[in-house]
C-alpha positions as CSV (number, residue, x, y, z in Angstrom):
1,X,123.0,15.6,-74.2
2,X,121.8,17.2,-71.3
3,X,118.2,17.8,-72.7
4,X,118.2,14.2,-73.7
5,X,119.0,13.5,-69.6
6,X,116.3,15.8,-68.4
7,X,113.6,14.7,-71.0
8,X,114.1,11.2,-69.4
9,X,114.4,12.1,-65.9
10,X,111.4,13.9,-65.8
11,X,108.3,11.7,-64.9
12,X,110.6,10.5,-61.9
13,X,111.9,14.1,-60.4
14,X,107.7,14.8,-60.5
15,X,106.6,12.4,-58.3
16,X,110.5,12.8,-56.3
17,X,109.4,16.1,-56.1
18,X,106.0,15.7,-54.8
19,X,107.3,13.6,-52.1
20,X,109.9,16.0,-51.3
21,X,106.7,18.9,-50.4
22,X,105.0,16.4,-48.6
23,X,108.0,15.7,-45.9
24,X,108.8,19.7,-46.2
25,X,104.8,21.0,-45.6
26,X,104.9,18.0,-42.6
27,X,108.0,19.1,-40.9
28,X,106.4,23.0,-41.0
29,X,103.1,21.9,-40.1
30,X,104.5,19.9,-37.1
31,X,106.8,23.0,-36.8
32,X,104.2,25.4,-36.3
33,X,101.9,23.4,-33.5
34,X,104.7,22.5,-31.9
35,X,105.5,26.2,-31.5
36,X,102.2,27.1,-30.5
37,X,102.2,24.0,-27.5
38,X,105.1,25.8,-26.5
39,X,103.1,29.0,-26.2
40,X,100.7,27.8,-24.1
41,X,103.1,25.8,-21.9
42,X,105.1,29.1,-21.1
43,X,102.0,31.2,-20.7
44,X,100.6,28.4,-18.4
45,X,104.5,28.7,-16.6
46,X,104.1,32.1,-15.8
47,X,100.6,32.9,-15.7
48,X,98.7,30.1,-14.5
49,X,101.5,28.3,-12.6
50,X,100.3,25.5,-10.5
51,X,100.8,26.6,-6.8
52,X,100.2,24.3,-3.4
53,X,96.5,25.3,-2.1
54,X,98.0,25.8,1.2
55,X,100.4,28.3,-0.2
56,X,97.4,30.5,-1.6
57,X,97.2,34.3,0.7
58,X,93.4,33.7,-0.4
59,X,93.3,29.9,0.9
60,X,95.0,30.9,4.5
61,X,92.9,34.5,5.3
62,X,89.4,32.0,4.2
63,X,91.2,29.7,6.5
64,X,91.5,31.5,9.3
65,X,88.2,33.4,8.6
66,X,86.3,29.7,8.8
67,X,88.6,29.1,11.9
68,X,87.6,31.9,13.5
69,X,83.6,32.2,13.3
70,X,83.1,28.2,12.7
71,X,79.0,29.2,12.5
72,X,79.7,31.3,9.4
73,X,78.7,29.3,7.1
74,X,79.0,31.8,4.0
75,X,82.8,31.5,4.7
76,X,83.1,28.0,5.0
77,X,81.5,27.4,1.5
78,X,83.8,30.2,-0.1
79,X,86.6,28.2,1.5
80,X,85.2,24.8,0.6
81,X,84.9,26.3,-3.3
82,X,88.2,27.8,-3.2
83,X,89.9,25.2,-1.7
84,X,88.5,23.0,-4.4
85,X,89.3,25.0,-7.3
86,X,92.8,25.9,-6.1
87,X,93.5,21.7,-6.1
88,X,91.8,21.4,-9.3
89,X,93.9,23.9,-10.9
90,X,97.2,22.6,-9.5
91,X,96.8,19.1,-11.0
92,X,95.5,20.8,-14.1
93,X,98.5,23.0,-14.5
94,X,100.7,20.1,-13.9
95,X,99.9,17.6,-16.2
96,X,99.1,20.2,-19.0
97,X,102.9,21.7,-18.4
98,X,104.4,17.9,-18.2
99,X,102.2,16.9,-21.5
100,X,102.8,20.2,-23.0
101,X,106.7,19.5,-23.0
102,X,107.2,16.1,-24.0
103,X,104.7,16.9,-27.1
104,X,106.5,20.1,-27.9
105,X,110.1,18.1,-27.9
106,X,108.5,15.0,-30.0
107,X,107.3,17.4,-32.2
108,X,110.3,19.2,-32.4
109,X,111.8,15.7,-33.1
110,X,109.5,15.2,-36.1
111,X,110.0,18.5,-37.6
112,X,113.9,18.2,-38.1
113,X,113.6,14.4,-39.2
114,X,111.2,15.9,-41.9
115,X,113.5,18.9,-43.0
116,X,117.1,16.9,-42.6
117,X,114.8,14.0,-45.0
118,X,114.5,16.6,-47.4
119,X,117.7,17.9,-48.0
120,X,119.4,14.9,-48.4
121,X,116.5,13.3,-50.8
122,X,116.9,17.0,-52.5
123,X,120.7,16.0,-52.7
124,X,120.3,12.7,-54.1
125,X,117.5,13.1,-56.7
126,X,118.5,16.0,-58.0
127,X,122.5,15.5,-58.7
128,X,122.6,12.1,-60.6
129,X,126.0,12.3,-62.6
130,X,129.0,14.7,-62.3
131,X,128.5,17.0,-59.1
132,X,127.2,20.8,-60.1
133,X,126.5,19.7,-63.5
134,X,122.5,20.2,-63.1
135,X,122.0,21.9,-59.9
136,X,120.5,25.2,-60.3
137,X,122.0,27.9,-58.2
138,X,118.5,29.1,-56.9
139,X,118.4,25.6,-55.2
140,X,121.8,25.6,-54.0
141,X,120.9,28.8,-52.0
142,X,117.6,27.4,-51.3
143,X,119.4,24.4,-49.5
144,X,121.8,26.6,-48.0
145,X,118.9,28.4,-46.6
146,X,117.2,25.3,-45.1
147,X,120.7,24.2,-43.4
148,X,120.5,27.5,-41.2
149,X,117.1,27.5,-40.6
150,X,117.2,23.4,-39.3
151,X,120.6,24.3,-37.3
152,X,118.3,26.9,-35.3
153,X,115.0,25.2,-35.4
154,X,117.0,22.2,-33.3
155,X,118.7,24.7,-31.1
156,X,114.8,26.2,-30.6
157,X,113.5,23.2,-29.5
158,X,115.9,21.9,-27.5
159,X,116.5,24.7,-25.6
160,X,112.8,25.8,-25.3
161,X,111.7,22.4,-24.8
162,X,114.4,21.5,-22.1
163,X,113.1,25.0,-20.4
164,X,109.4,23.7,-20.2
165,X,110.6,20.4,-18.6
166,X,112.7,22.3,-15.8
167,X,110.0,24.5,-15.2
168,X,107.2,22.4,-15.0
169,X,106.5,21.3,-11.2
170,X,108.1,17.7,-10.9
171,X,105.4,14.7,-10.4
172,X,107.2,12.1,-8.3
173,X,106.5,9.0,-10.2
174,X,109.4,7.4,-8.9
175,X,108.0,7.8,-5.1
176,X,104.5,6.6,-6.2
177,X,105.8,3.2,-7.7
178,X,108.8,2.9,-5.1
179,X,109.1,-0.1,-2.8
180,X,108.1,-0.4,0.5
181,X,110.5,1.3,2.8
182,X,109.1,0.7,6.0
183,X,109.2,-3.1,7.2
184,X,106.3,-4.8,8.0
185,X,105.9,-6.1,11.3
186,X,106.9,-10.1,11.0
187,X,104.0,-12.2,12.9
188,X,103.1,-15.4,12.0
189,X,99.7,-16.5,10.1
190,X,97.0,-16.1,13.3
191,X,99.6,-15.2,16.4
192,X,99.1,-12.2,18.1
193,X,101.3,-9.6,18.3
194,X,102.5,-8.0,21.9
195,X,100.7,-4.3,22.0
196,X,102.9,-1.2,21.3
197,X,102.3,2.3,21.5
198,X,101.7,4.4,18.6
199,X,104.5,7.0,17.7
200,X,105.0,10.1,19.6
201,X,101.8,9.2,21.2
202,X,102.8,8.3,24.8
203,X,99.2,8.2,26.1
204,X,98.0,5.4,23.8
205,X,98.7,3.5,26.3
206,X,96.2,4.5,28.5
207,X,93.3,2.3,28.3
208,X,90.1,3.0,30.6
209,X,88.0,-0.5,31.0
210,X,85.2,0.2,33.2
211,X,83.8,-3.5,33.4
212,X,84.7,-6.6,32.5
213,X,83.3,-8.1,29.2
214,X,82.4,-11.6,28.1
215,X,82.8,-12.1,24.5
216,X,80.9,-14.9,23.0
217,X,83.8,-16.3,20.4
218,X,82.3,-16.7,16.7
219,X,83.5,-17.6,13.6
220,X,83.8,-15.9,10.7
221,X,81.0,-17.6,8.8
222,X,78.7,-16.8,11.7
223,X,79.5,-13.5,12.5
224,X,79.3,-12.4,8.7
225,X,76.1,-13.7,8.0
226,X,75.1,-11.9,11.0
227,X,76.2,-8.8,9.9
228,X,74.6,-8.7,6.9
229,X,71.7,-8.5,8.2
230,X,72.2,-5.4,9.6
231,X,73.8,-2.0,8.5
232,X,76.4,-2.3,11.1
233,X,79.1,0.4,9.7
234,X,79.4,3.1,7.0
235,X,77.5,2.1,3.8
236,X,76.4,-1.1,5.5
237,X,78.1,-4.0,6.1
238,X,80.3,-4.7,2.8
239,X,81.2,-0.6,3.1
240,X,79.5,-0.9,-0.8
241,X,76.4,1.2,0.1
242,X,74.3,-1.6,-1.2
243,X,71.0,-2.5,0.9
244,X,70.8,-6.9,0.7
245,X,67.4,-6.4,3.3
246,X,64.8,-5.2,0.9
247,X,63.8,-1.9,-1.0
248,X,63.2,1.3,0.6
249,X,60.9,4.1,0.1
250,X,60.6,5.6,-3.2
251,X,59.0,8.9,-2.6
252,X,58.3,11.1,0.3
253,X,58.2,15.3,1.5
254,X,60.8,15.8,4.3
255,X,59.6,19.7,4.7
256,X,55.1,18.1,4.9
257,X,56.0,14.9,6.4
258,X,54.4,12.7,3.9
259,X,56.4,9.6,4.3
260,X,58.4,10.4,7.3
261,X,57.8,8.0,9.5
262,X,59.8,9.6,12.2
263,X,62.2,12.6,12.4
264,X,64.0,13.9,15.9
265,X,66.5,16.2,16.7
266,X,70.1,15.2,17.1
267,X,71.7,17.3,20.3
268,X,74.9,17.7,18.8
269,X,76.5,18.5,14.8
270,X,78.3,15.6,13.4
271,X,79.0,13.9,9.6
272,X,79.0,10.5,11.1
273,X,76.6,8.5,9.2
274,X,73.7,6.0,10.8
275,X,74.5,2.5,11.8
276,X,71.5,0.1,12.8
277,X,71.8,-3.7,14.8
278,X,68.6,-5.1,15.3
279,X,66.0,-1.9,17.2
280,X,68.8,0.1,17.6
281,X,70.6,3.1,15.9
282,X,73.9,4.6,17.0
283,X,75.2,7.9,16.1
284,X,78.2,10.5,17.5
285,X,77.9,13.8,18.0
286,X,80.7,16.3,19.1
287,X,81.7,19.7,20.2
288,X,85.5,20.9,21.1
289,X,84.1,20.4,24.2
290,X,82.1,17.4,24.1
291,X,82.2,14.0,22.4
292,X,78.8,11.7,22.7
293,X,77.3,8.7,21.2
294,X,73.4,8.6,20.9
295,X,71.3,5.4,20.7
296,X,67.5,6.0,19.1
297,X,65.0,3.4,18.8
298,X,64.7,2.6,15.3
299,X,60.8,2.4,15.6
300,X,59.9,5.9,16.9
301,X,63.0,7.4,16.9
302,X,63.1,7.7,20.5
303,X,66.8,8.6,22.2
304,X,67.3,5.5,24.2
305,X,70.5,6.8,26.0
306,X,73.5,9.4,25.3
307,X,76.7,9.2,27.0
308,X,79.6,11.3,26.9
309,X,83.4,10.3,26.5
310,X,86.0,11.5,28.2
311,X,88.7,12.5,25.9
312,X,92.3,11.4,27.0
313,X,94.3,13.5,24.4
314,X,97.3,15.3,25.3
315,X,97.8,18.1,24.6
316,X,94.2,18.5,23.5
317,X,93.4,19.0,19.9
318,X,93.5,22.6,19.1
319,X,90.3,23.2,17.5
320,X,91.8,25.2,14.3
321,X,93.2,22.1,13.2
322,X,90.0,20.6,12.6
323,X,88.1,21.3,9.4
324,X,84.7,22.7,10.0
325,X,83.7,20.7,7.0
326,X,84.8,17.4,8.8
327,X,84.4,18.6,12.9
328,X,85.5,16.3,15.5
329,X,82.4,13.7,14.5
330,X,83.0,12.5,11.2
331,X,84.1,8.6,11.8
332,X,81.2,6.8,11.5
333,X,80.8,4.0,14.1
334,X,80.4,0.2,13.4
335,X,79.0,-2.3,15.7
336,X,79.4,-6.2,16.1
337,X,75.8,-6.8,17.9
338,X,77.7,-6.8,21.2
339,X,79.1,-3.6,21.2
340,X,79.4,0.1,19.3
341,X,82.6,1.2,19.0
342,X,83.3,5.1,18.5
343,X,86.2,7.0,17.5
344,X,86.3,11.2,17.4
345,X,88.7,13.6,15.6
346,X,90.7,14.1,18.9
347,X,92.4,10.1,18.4
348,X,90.0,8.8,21.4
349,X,88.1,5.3,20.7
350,X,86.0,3.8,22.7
351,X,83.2,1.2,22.9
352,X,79.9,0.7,24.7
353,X,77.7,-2.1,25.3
354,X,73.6,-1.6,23.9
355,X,72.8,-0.6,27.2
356,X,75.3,2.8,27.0
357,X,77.6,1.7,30.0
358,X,81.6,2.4,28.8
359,X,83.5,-0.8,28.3
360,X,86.7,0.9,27.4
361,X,88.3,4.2,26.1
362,X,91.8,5.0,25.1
363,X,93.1,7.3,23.1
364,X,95.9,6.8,19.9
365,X,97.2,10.1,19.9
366,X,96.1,13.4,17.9
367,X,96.0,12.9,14.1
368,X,98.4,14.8,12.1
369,X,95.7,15.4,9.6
370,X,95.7,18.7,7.4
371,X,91.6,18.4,7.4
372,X,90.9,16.5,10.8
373,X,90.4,12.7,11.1
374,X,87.6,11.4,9.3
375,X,88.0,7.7,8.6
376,X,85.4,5.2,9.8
377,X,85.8,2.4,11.9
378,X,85.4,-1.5,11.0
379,X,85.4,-4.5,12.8
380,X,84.9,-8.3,12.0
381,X,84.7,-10.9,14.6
382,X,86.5,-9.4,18.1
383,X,88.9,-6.9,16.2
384,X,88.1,-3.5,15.6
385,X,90.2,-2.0,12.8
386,X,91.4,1.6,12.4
387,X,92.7,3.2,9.5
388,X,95.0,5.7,11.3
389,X,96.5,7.6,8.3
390,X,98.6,11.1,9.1
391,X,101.5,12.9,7.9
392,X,101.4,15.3,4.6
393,X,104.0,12.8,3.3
394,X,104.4,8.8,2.7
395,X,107.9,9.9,4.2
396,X,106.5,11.0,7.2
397,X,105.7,7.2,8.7
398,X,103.3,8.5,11.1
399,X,100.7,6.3,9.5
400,X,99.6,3.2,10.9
401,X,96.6,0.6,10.7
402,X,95.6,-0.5,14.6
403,X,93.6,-3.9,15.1
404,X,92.4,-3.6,18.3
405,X,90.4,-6.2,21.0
406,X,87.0,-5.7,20.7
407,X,86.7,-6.9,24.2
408,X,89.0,-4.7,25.6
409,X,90.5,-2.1,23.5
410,X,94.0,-3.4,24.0
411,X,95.9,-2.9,20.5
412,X,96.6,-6.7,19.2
413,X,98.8,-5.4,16.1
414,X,99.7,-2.1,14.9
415,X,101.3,-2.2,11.2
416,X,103.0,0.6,9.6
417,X,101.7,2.0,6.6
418,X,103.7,3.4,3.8
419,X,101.3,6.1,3.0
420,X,100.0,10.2,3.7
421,X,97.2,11.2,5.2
422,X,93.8,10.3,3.6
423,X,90.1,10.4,4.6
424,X,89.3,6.9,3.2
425,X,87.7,4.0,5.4
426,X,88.6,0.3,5.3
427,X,86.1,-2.2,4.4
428,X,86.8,-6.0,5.4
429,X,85.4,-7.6,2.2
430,X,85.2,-11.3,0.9
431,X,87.2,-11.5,-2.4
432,X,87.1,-15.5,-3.9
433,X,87.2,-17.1,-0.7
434,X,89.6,-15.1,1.6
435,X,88.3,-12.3,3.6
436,X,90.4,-9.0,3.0
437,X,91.1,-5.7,4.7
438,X,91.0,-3.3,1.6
439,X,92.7,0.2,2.5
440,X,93.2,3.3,0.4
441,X,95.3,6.3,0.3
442,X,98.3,7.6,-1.3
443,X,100.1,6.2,-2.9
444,X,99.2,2.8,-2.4
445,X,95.7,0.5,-2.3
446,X,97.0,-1.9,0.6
447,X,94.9,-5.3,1.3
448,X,95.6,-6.8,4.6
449,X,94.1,-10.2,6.2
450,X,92.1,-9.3,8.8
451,X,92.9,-11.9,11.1
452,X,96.2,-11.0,11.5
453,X,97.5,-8.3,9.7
454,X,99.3,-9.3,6.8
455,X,99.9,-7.9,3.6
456,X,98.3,-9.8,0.7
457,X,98.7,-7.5,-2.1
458,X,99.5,-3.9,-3.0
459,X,98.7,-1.9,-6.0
460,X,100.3,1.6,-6.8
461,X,98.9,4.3,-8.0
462,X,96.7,7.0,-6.0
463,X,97.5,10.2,-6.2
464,X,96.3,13.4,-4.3
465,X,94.0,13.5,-1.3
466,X,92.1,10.1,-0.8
467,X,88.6,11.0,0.4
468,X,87.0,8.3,-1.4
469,X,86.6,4.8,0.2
470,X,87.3,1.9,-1.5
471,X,85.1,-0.8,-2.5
472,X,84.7,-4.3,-4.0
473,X,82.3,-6.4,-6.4
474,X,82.9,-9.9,-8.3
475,X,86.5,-9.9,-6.9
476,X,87.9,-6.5,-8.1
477,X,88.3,-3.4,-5.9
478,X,87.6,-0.1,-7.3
479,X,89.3,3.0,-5.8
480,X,90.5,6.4,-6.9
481,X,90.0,10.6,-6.6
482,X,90.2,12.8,-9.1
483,X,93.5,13.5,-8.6
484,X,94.6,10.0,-10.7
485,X,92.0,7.9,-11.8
486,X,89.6,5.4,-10.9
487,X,91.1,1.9,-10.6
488,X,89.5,-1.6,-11.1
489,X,91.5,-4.1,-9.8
490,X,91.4,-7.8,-9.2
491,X,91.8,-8.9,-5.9
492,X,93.2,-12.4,-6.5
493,X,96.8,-11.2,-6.2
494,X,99.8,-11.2,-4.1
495,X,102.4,-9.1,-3.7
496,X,103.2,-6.2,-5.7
497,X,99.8,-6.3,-8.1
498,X,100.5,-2.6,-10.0
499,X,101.9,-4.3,-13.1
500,X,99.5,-7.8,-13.4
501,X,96.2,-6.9,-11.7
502,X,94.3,-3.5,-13.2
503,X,91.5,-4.4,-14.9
504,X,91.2,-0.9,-16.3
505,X,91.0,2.4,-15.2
506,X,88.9,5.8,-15.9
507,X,89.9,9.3,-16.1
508,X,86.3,11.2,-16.3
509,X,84.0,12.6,-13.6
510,X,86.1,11.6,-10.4
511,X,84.8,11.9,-7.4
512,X,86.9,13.9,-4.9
513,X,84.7,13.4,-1.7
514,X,82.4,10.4,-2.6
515,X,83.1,7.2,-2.8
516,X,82.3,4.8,-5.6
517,X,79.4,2.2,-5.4
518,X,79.7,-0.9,-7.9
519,X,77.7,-3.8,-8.8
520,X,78.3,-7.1,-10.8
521,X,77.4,-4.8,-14.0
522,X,77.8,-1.2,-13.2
523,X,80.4,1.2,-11.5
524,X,78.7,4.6,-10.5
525,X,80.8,7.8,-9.6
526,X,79.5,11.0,-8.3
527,X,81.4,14.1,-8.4
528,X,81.1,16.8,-5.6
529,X,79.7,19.3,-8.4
530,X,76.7,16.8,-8.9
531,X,77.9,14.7,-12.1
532,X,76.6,11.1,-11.6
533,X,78.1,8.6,-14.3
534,X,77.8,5.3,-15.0
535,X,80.5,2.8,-16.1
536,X,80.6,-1.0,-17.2
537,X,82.1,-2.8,-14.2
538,X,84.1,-5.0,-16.5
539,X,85.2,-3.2,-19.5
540,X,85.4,0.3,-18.0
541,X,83.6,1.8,-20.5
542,X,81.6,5.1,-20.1
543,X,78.2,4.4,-20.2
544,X,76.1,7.5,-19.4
545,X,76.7,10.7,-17.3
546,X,73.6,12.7,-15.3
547,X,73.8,15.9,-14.5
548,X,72.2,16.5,-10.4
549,X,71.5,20.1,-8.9
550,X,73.5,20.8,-6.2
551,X,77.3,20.0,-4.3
552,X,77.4,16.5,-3.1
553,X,79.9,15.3,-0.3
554,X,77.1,12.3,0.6
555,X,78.0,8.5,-0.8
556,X,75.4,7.2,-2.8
557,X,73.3,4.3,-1.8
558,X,71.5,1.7,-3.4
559,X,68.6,-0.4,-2.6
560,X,66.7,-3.1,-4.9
561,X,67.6,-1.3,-8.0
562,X,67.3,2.2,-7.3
563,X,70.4,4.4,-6.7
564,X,69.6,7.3,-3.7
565,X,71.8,10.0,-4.2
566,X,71.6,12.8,-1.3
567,X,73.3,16.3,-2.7
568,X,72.6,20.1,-0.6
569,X,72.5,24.0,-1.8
570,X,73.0,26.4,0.1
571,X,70.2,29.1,-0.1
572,X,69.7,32.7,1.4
573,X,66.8,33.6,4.0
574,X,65.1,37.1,4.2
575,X,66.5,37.9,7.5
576,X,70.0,37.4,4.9
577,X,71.5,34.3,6.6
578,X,72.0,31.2,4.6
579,X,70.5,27.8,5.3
580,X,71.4,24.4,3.3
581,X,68.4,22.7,1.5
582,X,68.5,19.1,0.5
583,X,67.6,16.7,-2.1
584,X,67.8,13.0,-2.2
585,X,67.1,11.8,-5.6
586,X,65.8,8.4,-6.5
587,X,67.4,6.8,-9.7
588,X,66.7,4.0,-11.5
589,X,69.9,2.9,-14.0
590,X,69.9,1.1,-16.7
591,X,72.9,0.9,-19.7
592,X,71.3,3.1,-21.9
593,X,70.7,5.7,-19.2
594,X,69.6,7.4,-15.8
595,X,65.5,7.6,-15.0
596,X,64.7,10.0,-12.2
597,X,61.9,8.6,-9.9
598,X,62.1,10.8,-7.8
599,X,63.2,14.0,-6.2
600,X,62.8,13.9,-2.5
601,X,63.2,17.2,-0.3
602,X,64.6,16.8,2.7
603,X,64.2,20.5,4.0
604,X,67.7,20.5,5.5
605,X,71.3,19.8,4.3
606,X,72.8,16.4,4.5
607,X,76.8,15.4,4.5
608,X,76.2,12.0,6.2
609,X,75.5,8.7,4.0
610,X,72.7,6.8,4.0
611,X,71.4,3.9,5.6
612,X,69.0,1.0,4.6
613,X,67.1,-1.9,6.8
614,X,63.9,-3.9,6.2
615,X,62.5,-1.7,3.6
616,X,63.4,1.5,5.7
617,X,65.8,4.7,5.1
618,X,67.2,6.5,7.6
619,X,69.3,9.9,6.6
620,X,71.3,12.0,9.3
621,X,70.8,15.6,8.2
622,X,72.5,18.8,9.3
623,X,70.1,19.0,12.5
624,X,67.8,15.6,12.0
625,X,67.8,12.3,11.7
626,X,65.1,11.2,9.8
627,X,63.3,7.2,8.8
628,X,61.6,7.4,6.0
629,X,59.2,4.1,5.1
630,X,56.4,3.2,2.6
């Protein structure tokens, strides 16, 4: 009888068994690279774990070196490198522990839904009638076997994987998407709100107006169209980097002077980029001791006039809390045709008319910046905009955005921002047909009317130090370090926008220092190691990446339908010093690729932006300013 049984139940126990070794060789497959992600999470735990760069003995002694001999610039680069690497290999660490631990638990998941699978199919297909009456003992211990081993494969997993989670260095999710906390101020549409002094800044208040001013009221219409015709802020009027005047030059010799058509020494170091209104150029220049603005003649390159500012801080800014790599010159002015408006590291803005004379000068208190104040100004129609972003936390609410009277420097509305310290500039930018105030920095992409202040949308998301400015093409913004991602996102929203508005968003090749330039077709990001890629400005797909010589802290620039892309090395000279050499390279993009042009030497390092106008280029290096024309 029980031959007859098995002769029958045989072609079906085959193919029960062959499904049985495919659930068991799944659950130890899964089994065994779970256990070796949990190898490298605990050798990443205790080895490699991810420590704050400002906790690093190496960071603070480079530090304090660079703080020390400022001119050193061996030093500074080591710290510049280090620093760099230490933030790269703290996010790293981070995600890989936090990846590493949910995969090893979903895998441990898998494995024991595989194994407990088996034994109760073993159970059923083999034990058809009476109970015992065809099981073979070697199974019976065989099963016996596998119920030990799943009891301590669960208690593995759980316990090893519930160890990686703890371990792992917690990423606040739940501060980056929170709410607002901090109220926004409640003004009407187009009222004007009554001045107030920035926090624990008691000598915002101070406000030096040296002459009256008479302000010739445009609209917005007008004064746009009149600022696009000149490069009247960092990366020109639409902060995009993009020239609308005309090419520039394609190829020229810095270091022989073929193609320069001026170059002149700038009396004092500054990253501040060029601006230009009509025959005039503006640039700032400052010492610890020393803040000026300088006015050249964009036709010879003549200094027209220099004029100091008197700082008002107090206390002053103690120099060691000021980055050598951003100094106390890196906001780039912006100018309305009336007037150029300045603003240094030590919190003091000011503006001048064209003829140099101080119209006013206040000051908005000393940044609590970990790397000195570096964001560039804006303005659009009498208001002047800062981006005054501090504190090493969103918690902190030191931060604030300040429109102030172009006129007179007296703050018109001062809005709390929810938000850390960052580096990024605003850019007033037309989106549809509403003009927008587009802000960056962690964790949120804020856009503000500029007319009065208000919050039209928000958009969670950025992570890290913001260095990179934010910019805008066809209606979507595009912003992000490589400490999160890049974001496209519309700009037709209101309200929270995180969950309805990302177009899409890009993980490859971010840019830590340089900010993004986009067109109707392309998006271009360019690393500070020199990686230039190229994505599709609607689908976010990775076109092409280039690979450039050289570190790159310079935004790139565009003109007709060439890309200029500015990047420096630092080289040793006999006497065994070390001097920065600089490239600009010319690129022409297409989908399918990058073309070089050219490759320009500018026979100097460059950390300042360029600037375009009427077929011209003008580039502030590390001691020159140079205009470069066909």
């Amino acid at each position: 009888m029980a031959e007859q049984i098995e002769v029958i139940l045989e072609p079906a126990q085959s193919a029960q068994k062959a499904l049985l070794r495919a659930l068991s060789r799944t659950g130890w497959v899964t089994a065994g690279l779970t256990l070796l992600v949990l190898v490298i999470v605990l050798w990443v735990h205790f080895f490699h774990r991810p420590v704050n760069p400002a906790e690093d003995p190496r960071w603070q002694e480079l530090r304090q070196k660079s703080v020390a001999d400022p001119q050193n610039e061996a030093v500074a680069e080591e710290f510049r490198r280090l620093d760099l690497a230490l933030r790269r290999n703290y996010f790293w660490a981070t995600r890989l522990l936090v990846g590493g631990s949910i995969l090893a638990l979903v895998g441990g998941v898998l494995s024991v839904v595989c194994w407990v699978t088996v034994g109760q199919l073993r159970q059923r297909f083999f034990l058809p009638g009476t109970p015992g009456l065809f099981e073979d003992p070697e199974l019976r211990e065989r099963r016996e076997a596998i119920r030990a081993l799943l009891a301590g494969t669960v208690v593995f997993f759980v316990v090893a994987g519930g160890v990686s989670v703890t371990l792992a260095p917690p990423v606040k999710w739940s501060k980056v998407l929170q709410p607002l906390q901090v109220p926004l101020l409640p003004q009407e549409v187009g009222a004007v709100s009554t001045p107030k002094p920035a926090v624990e800044t008691p000598q915002s208040a101070e406000l030096i107006t040296p002459k009256p001013v008479v302000t010739t009221p445009k609209s917005a219409n007008e004064f746009w169209a009149e600022y696009c015709r000149n490069w009247p802020r960092f990366r020109g009027p639409e902060g995009s980097g993009i020239s609308r005047t005309g090419g520039a030059p394609q190829t020229w010799d810095a270091v022989s002077g073929h193609g320069v058509k001026w170059k002149v020494q700038v009396p004092l170091p500054g990253n501040s980029s060029p601006v230009i209104w009509g025959n005039k150029l503006f640039l700032t220049g400052a010492t610890p001791e020393r803040l000026s603005v300088f006015c050249f003649d964009v036709d010879t390159g003549a200094l027209v006039w220099e004029r100091t500012i008197p700082s008002q801080a107090s206390p002053p800014l103690d120099p060691k809390k000021v980055s050598r790599e951003t100094g106390f010159a890196s906001p780039t002015p912006a100018t309305d045709g009336q007037r150029v408006y300045v603003m240094f590291a030590t919190g003091d803005v000011a503006a001048l008319d064209f003829e140099g004379n101080l119209v006013w000068s206040r000051n908005l208190g000393v940044p609590d910046n970990v790397y000195g104040h570096a964001a560039s100004l804006e303005c659009f129609v009498d208001r002047v905009f800062v981006q005054f972003d501090q504190g090493s936390r969103p918690e902190d609410g030191k931060s604030r955005l300040f429109i102030l009277s172009g006129a007179t420097g007296e703050i018109v509305q001062e809005v709390p921002r929810p938000v850390q310290n960052s580096w990024a500039s605003p850019a007033v930018v037309l989106c549809g047909q509403s003009w927008q105030l587009i802000t960056s920095s962690t964790p949120w992409v804020i856009a503000y009317d500029p007319q009065d202040a208000r919050e039209i949308w928000r958009f969670a998301g950025i992570e890290g130090d913001q260095g990179p400015s934010p910019v805008a093409a066809n209606g979507v913004v595009y912003t992000g370090n490589e400490y999160c991602y890049c974001f496209a996102i519309r700009a037709d929203g209101s309200g929270d926008v995180t969950a309805t508005h990302l177009v899409w968003k890009a993980e490859e090749n971010l840019p830590d220092l340089c900010s993004p330039l986009a067109t109707d077709e392309f998006v271009f990001l360019l690393a500070s190691w020199g990686l230039l890629t190229c994505y599709d400005a609607k689908t976010g797909t990775k076109l092409w990446e280039h690979e450039l010589e050289g570190s790159f802290i310079s935004s790139p620039g565009m003109a007709g339908e060439l890309l200029y892309v500015i990047g420096e090395k630092e080289e040793a000279t006999p006497d065994g010093s070390s001097h920065h050499s600089g490239t600009c390279w010319v690129v022409r993009p297409a989908r399918q690729g990058a073309e070089i042009v050219a490759k320009n030497p500018l026979g100097e390092g460059c950390t300042a932006s360029p600037a375009f106008k009427d077929g011209r280029l003008y580039i502030r290096g590390r001691e020159h300013l140079f205009c470069f024309a066909n």
